[in-house]
mmCIF file of the N, C-alpha and C atoms, coordinates in Angstrom:
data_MODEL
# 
_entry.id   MODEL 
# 
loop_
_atom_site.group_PDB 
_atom_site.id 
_atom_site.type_symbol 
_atom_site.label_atom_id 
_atom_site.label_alt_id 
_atom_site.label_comp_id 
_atom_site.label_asym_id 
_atom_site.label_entity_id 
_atom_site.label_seq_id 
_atom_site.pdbx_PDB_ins_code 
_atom_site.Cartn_x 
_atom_site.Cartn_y 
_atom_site.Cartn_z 
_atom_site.occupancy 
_atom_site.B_iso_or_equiv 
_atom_site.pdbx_formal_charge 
_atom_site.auth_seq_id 
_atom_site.auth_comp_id 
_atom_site.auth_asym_id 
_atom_site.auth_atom_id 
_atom_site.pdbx_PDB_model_num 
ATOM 1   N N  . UNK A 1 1  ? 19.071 30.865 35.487 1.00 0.00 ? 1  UNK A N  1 
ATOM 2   C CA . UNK A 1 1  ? 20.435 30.924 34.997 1.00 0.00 ? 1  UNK A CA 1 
ATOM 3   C C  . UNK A 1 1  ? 20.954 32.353 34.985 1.00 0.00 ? 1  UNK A C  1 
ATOM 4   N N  . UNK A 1 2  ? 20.610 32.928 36.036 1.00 0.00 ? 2  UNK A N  1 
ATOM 5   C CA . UNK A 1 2  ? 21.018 34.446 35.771 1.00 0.00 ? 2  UNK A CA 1 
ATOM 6   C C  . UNK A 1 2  ? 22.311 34.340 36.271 1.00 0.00 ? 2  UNK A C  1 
ATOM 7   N N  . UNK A 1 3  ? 22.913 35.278 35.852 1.00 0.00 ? 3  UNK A N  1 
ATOM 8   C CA . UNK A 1 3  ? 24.662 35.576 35.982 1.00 0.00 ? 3  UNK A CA 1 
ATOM 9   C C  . UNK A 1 3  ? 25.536 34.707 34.702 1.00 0.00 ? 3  UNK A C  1 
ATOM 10  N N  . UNK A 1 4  ? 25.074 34.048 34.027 1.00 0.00 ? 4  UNK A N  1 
ATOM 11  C CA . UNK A 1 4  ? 25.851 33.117 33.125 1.00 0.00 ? 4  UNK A CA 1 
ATOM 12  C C  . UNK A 1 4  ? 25.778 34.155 31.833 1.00 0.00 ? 4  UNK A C  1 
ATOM 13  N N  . UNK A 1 5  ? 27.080 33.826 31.209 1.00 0.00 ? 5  UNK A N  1 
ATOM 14  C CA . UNK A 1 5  ? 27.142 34.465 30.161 1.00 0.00 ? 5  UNK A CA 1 
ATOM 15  C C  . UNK A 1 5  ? 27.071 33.599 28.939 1.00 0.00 ? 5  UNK A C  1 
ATOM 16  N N  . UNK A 1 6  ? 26.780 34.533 27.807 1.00 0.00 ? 6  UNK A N  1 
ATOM 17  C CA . UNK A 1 6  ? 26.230 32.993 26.640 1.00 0.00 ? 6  UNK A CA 1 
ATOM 18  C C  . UNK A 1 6  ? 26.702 31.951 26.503 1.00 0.00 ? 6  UNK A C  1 
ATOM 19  N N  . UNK A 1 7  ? 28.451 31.891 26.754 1.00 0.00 ? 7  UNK A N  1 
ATOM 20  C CA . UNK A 1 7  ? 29.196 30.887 26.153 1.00 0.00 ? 7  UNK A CA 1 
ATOM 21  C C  . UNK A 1 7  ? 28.916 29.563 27.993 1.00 0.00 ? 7  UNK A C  1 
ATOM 22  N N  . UNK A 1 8  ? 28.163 30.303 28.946 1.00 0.00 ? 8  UNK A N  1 
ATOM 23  C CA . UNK A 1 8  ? 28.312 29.335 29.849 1.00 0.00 ? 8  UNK A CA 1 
ATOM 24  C C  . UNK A 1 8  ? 26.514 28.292 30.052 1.00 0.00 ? 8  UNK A C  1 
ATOM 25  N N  . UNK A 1 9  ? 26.153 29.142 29.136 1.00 0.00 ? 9  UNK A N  1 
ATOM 26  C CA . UNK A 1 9  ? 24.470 28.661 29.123 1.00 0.00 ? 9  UNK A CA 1 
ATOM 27  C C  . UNK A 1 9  ? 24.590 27.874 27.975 1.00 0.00 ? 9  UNK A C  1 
ATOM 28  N N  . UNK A 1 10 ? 25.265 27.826 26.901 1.00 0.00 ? 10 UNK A N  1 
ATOM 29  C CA . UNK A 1 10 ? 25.620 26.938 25.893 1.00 0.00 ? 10 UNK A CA 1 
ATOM 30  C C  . UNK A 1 10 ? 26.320 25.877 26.458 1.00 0.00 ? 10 UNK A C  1 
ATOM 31  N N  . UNK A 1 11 ? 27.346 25.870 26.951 1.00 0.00 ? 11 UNK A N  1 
ATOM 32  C CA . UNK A 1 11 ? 27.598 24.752 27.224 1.00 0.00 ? 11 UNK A CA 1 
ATOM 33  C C  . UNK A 1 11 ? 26.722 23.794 28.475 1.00 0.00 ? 11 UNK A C  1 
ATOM 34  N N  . UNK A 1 12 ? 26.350 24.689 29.277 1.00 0.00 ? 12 UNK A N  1 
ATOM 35  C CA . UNK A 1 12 ? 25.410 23.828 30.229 1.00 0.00 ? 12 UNK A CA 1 
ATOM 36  C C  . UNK A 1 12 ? 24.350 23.273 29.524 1.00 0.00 ? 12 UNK A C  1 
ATOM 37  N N  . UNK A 1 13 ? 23.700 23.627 28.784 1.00 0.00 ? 13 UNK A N  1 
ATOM 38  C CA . UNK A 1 13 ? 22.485 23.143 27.722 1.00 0.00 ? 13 UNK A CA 1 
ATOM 39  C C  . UNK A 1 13 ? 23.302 22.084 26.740 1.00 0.00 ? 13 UNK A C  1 
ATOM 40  N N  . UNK A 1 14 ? 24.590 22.038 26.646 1.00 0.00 ? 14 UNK A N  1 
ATOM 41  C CA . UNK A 1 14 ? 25.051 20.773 25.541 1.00 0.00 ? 14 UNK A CA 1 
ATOM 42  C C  . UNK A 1 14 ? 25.391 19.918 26.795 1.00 0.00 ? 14 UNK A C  1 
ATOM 43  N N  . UNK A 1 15 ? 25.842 19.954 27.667 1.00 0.00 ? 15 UNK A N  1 
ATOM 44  C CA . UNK A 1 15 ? 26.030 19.132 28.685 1.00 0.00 ? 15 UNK A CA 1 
ATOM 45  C C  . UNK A 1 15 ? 24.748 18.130 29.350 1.00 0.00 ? 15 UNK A C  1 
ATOM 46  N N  . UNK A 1 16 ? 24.089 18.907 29.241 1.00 0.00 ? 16 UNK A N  1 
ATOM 47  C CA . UNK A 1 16 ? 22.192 18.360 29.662 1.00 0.00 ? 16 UNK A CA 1 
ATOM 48  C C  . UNK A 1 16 ? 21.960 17.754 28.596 1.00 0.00 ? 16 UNK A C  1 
ATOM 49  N N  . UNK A 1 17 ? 21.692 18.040 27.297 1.00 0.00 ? 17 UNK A N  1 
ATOM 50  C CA . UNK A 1 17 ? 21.613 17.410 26.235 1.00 0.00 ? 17 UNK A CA 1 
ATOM 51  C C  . UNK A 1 17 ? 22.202 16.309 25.836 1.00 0.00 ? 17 UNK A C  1 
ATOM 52  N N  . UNK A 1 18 ? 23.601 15.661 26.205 1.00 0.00 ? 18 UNK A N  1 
ATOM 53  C CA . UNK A 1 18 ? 24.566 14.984 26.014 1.00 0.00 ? 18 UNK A CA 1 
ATOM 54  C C  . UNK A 1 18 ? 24.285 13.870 26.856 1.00 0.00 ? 18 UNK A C  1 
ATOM 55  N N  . UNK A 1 19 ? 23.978 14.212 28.145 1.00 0.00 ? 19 UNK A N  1 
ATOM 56  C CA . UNK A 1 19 ? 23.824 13.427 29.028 1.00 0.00 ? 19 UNK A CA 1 
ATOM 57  C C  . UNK A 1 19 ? 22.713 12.654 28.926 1.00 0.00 ? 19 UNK A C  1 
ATOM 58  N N  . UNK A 1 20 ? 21.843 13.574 28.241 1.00 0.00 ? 20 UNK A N  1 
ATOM 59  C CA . UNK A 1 20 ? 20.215 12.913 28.295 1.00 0.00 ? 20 UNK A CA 1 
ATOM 60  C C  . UNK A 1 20 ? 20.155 11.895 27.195 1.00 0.00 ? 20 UNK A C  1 
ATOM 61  N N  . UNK A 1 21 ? 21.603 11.937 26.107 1.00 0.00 ? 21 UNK A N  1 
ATOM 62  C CA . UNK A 1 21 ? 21.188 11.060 24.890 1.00 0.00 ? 21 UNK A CA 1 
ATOM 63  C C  . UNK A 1 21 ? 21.957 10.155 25.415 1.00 0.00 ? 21 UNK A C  1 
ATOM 64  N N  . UNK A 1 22 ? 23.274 10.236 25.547 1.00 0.00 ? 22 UNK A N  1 
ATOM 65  C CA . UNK A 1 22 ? 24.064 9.022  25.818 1.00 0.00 ? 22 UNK A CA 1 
ATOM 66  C C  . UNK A 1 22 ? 24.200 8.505  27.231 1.00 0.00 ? 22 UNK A C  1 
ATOM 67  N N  . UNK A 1 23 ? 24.030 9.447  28.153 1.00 0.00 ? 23 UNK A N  1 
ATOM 68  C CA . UNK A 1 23 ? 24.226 8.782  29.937 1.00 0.00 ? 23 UNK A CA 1 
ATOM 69  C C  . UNK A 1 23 ? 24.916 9.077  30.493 1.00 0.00 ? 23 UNK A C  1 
ATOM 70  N N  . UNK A 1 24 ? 26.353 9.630  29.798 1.00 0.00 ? 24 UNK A N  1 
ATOM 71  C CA . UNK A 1 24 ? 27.044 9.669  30.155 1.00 0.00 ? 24 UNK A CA 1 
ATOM 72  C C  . UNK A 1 24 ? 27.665 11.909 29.816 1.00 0.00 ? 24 UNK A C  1 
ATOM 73  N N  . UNK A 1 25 ? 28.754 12.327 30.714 1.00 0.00 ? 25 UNK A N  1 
ATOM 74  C CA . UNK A 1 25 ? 29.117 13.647 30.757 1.00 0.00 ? 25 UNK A CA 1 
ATOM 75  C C  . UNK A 1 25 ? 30.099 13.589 29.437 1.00 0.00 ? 25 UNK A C  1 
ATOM 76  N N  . UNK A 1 26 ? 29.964 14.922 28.318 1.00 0.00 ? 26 UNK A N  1 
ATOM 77  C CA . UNK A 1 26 ? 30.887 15.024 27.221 1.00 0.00 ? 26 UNK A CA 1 
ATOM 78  C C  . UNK A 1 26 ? 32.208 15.560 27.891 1.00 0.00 ? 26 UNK A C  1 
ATOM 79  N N  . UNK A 1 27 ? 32.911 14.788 26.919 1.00 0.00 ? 27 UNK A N  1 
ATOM 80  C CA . UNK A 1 27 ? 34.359 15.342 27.326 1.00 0.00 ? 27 UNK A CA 1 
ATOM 81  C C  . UNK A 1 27 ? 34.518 16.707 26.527 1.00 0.00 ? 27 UNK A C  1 
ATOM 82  N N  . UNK A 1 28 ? 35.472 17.409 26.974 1.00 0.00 ? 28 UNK A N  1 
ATOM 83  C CA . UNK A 1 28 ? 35.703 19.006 26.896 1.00 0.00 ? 28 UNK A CA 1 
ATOM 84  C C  . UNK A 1 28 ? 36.022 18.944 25.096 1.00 0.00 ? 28 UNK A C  1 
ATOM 85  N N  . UNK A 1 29 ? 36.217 18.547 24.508 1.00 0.00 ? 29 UNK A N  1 
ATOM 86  C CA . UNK A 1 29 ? 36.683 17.843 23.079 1.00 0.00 ? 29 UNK A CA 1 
ATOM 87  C C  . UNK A 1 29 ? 34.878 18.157 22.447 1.00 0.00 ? 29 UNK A C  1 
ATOM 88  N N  . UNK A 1 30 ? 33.901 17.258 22.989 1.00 0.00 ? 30 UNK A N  1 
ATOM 89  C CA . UNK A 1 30 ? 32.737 17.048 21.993 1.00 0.00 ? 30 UNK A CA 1 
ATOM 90  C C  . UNK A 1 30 ? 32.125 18.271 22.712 1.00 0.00 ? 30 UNK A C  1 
ATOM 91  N N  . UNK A 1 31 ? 32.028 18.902 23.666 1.00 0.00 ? 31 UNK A N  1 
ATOM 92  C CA . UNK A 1 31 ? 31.957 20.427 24.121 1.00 0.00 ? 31 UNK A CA 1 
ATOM 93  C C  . UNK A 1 31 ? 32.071 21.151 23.113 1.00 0.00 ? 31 UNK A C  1 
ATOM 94  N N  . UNK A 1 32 ? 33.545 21.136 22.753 1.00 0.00 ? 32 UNK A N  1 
ATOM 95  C CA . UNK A 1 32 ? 33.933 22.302 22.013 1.00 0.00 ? 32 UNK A CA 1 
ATOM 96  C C  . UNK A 1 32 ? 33.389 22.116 20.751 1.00 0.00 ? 32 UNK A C  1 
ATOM 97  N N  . UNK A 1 33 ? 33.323 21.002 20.328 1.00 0.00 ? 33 UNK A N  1 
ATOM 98  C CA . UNK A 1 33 ? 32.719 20.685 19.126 1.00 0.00 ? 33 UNK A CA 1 
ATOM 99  C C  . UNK A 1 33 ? 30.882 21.103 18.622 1.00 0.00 ? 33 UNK A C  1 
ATOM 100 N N  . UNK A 1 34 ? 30.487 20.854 19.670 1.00 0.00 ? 34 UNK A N  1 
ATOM 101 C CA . UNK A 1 34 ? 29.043 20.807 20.188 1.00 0.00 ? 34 UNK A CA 1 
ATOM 102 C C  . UNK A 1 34 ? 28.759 22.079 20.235 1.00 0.00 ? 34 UNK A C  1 
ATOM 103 N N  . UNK A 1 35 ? 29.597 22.985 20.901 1.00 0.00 ? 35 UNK A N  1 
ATOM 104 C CA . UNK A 1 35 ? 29.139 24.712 20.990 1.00 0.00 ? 35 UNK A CA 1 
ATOM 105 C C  . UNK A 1 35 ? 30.103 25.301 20.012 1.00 0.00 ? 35 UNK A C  1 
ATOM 106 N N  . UNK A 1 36 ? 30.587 24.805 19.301 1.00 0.00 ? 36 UNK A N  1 
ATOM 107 C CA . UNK A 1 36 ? 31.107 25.734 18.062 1.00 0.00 ? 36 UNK A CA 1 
ATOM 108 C C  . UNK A 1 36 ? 32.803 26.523 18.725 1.00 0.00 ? 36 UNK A C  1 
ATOM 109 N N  . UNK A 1 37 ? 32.859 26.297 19.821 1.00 0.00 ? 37 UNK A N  1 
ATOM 110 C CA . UNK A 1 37 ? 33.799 27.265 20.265 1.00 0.00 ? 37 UNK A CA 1 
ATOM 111 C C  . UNK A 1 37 ? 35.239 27.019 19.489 1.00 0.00 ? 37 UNK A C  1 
ATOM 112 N N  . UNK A 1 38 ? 36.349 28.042 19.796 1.00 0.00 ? 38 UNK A N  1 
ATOM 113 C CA . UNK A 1 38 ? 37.460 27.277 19.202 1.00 0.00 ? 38 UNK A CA 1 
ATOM 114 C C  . UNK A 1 38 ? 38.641 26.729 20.503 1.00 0.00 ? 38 UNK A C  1 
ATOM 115 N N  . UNK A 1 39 ? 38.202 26.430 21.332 1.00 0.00 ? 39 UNK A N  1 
ATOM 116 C CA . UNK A 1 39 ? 39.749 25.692 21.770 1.00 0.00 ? 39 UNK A CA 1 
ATOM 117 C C  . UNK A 1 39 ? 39.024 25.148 22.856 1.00 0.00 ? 39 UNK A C  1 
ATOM 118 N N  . UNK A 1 40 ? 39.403 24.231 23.455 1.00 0.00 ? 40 UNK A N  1 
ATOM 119 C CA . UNK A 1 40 ? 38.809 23.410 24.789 1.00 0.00 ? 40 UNK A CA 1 
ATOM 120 C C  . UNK A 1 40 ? 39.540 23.953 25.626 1.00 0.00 ? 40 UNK A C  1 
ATOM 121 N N  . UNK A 1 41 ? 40.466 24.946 25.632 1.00 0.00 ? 41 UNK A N  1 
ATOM 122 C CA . UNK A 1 41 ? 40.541 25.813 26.962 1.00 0.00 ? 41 UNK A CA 1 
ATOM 123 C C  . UNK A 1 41 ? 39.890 26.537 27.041 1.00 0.00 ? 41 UNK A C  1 
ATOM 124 N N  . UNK A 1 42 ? 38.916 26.835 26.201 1.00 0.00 ? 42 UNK A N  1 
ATOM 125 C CA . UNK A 1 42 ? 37.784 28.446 26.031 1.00 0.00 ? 42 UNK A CA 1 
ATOM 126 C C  . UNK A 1 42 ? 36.828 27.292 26.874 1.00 0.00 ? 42 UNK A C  1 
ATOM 127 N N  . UNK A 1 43 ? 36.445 26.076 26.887 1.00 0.00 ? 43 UNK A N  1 
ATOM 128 C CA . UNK A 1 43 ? 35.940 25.081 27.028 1.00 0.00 ? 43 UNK A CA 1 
ATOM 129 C C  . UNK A 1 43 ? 35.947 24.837 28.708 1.00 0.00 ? 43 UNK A C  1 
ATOM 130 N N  . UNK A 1 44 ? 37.282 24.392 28.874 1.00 0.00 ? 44 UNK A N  1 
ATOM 131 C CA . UNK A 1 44 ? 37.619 23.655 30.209 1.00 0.00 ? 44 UNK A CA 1 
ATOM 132 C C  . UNK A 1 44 ? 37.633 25.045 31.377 1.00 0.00 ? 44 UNK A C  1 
ATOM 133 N N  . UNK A 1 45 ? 37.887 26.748 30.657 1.00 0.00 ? 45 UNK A N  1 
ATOM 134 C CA . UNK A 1 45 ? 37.239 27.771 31.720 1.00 0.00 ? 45 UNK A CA 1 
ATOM 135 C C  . UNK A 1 45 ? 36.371 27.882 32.012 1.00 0.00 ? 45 UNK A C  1 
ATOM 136 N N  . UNK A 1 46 ? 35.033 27.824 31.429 1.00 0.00 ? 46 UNK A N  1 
ATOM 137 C CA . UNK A 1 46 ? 34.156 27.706 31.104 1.00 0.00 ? 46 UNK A CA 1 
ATOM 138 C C  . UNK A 1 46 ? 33.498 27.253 32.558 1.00 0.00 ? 46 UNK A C  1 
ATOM 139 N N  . UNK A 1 47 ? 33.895 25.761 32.033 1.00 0.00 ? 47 UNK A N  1 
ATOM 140 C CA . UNK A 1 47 ? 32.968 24.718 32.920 1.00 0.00 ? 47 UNK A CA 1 
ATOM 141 C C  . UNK A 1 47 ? 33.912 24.518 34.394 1.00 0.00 ? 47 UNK A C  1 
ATOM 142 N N  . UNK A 1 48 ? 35.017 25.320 34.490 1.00 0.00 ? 48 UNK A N  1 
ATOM 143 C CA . UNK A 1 48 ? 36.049 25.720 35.417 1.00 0.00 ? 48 UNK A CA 1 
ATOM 144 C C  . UNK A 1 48 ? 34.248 26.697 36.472 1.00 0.00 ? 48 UNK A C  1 
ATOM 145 N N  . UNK A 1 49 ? 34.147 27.642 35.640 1.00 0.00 ? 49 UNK A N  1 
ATOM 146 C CA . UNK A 1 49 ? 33.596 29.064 36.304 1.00 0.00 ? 49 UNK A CA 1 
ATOM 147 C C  . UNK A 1 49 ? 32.484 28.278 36.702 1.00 0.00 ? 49 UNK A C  1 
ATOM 148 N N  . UNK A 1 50 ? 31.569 27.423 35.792 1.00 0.00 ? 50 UNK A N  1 
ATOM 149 C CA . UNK A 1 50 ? 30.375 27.223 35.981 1.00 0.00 ? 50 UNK A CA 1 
ATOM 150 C C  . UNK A 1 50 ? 30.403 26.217 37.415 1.00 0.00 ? 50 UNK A C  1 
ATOM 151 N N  . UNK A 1 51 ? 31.244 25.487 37.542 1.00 0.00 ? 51 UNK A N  1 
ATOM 152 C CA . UNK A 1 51 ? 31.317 25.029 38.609 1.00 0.00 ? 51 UNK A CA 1 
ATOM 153 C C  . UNK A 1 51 ? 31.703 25.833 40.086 1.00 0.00 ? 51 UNK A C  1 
ATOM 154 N N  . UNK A 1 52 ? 32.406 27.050 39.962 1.00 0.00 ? 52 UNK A N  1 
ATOM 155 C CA . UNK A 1 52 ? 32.514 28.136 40.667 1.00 0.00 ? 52 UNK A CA 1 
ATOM 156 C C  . UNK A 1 52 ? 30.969 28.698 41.365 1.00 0.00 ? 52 UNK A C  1 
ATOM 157 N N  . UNK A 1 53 ? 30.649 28.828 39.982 1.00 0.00 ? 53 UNK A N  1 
ATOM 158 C CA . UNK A 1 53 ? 28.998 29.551 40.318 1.00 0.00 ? 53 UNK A CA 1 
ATOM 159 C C  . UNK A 1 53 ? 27.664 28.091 40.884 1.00 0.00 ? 53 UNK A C  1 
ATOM 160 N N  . UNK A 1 54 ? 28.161 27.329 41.117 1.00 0.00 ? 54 UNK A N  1 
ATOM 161 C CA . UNK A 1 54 ? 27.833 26.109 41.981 1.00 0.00 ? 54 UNK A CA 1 
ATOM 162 C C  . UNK A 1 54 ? 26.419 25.363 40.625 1.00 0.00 ? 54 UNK A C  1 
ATOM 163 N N  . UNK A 1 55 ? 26.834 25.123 38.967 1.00 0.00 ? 55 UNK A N  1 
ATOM 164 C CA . UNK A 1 55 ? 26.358 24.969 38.086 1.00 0.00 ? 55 UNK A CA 1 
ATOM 165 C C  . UNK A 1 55 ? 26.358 23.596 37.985 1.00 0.00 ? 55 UNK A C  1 
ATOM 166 N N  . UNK A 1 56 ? 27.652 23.482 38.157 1.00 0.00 ? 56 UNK A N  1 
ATOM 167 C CA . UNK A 1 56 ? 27.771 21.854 37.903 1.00 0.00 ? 56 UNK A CA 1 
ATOM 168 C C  . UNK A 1 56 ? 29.107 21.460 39.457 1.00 0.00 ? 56 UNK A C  1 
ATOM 169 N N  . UNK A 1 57 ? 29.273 20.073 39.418 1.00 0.00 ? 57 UNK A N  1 
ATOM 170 C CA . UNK A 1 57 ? 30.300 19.595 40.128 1.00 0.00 ? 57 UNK A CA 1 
ATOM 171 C C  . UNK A 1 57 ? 31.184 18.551 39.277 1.00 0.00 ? 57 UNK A C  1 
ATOM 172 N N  . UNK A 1 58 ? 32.410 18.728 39.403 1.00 0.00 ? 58 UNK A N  1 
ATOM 173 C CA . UNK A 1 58 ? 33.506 18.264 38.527 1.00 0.00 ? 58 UNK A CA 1 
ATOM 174 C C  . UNK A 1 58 ? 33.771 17.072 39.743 1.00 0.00 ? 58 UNK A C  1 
ATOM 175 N N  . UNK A 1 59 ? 34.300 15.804 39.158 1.00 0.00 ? 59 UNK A N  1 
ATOM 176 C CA . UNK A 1 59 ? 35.085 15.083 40.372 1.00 0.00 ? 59 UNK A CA 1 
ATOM 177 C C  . UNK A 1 59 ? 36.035 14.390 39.291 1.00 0.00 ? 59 UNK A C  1 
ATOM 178 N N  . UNK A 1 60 ? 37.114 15.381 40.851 1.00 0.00 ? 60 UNK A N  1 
ATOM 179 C CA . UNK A 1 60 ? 38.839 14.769 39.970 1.00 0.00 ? 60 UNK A CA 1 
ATOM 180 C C  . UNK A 1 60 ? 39.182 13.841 39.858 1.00 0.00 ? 60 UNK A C  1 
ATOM 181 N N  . UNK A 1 61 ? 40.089 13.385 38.583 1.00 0.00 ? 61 UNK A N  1 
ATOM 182 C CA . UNK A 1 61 ? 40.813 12.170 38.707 1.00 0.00 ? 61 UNK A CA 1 
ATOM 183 C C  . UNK A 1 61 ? 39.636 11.844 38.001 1.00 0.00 ? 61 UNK A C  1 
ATOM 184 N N  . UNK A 1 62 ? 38.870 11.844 37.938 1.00 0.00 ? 62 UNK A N  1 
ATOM 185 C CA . UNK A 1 62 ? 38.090 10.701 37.155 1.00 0.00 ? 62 UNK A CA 1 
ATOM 186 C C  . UNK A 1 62 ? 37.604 11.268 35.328 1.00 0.00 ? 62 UNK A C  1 
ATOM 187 N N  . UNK A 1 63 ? 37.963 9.976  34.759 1.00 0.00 ? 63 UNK A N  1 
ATOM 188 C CA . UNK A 1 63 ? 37.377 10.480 33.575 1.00 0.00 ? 63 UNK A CA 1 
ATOM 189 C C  . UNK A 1 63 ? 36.793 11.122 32.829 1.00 0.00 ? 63 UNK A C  1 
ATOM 190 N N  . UNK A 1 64 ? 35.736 12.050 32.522 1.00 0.00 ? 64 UNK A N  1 
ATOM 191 C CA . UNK A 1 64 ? 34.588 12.848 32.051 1.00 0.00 ? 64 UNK A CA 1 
ATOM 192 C C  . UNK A 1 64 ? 33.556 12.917 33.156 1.00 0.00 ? 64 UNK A C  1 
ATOM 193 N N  . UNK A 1 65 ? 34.540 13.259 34.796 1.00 0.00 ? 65 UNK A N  1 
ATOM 194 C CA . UNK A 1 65 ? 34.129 13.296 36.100 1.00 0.00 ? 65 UNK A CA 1 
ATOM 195 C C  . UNK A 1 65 ? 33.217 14.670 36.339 1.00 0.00 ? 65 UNK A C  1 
# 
């Protein structure tokens, strides 16, 4: 995980975590909730960049895609 900065290794670790309990990807809402942050745009950049840095893959249009 080198190059990630804390707030992007936190959320990738609640995202893994989330997934592994329920099955399903958290929406940017139980994110923000989950890593303490304050706004789900601090949230939705976030997982904006991490997908940049080829972390995760987002697919549009779809729900908690």
């Amino acid at each position: 995980m080198d190059g990630l900065n804390a707030d992007e290794r936190e959320i990738l670790h609640c995202i893994e975590r989330y997934q592994n309990q329920f099955g399903r990807t958290p929406s940017y809402e139980e994110i923000r909730v989950s890593t303490g942050m304050s706004s789900k745009d601090h949230v939705y950049r976030d997982v904006r960049t991490l997908e940049e840095k080829g972390y995760l893959h987002c697919e549009r249009g779809i729900s908690r895609g």
